[in-house]
N, C-alpha and C positions, 0 to 999 in steps of 0.2 A: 613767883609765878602763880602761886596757888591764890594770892590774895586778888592779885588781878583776875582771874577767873570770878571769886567772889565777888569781885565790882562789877566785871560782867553781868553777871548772873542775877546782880542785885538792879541794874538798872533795866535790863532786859523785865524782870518782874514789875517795877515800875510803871516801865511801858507799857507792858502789859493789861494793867491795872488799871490805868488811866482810858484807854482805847475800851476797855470792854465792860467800863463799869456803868454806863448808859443799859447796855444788853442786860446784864443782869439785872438791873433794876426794871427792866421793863416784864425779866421771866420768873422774877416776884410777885410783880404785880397781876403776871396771868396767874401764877398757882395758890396767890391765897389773895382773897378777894377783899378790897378794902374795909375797912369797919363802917364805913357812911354810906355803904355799897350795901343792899339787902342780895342776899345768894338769889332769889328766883327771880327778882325784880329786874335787875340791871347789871348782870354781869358780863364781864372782859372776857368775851370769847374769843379774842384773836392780837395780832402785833399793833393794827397800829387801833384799835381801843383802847388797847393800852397805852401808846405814845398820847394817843390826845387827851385819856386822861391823865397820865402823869403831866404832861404838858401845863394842861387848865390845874392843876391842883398847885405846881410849885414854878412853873416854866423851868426853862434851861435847868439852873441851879439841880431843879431835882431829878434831874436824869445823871448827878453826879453824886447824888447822896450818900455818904457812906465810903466816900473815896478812901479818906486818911486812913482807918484802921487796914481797908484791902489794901494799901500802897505798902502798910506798916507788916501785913501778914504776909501778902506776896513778895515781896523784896526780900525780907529775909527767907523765907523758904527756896525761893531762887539762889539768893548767893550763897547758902549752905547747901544746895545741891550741886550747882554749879563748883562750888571750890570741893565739897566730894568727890567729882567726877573726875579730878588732876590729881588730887593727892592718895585717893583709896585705890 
């Protein structure tokens, strides 16, 4: 029982992952300002400057950037919380 909680748990992360990893990439791009971005010149002060420049810089693709490792980090911290939560 415990292990299926860990596959819960792991796909639930997953999920997770997948669905919010646009968000984050977009509240990177508000808190540190691109390198081809000068700070006083032309900075991302808000959501969707930031969507339209990550948009123009990589389209689609780059609002998932960086999926694998969160899917790889999230998934497991989920199913080792998740199957802690049955067996401790």
């Amino acid at each position: 029982m415990a292990q299926l909680n860990a596959l819960y748990g792991y796909s639930a992360g997953i999920t997770s992952a997948i669905i919010l990893q646009p968000l984050d990439n977009i509240k990177v791009a508000l808190m540190v300002p691109p390198n081809d971005m000068a700070i006083r010149s032309n900075p991302i002060l808000n959501f969707l400057v930031a969507c339209r420049y990550i948009g123009q810089e990589g389209g689609l693709p780059a609002f998932y950037k960086g999926t694998i490792p969160n899917i790889m980090k999230t998934g497991l911290s989920s199913a080792i919380y998740f199957w802690g939560l049955r067996t401790i």
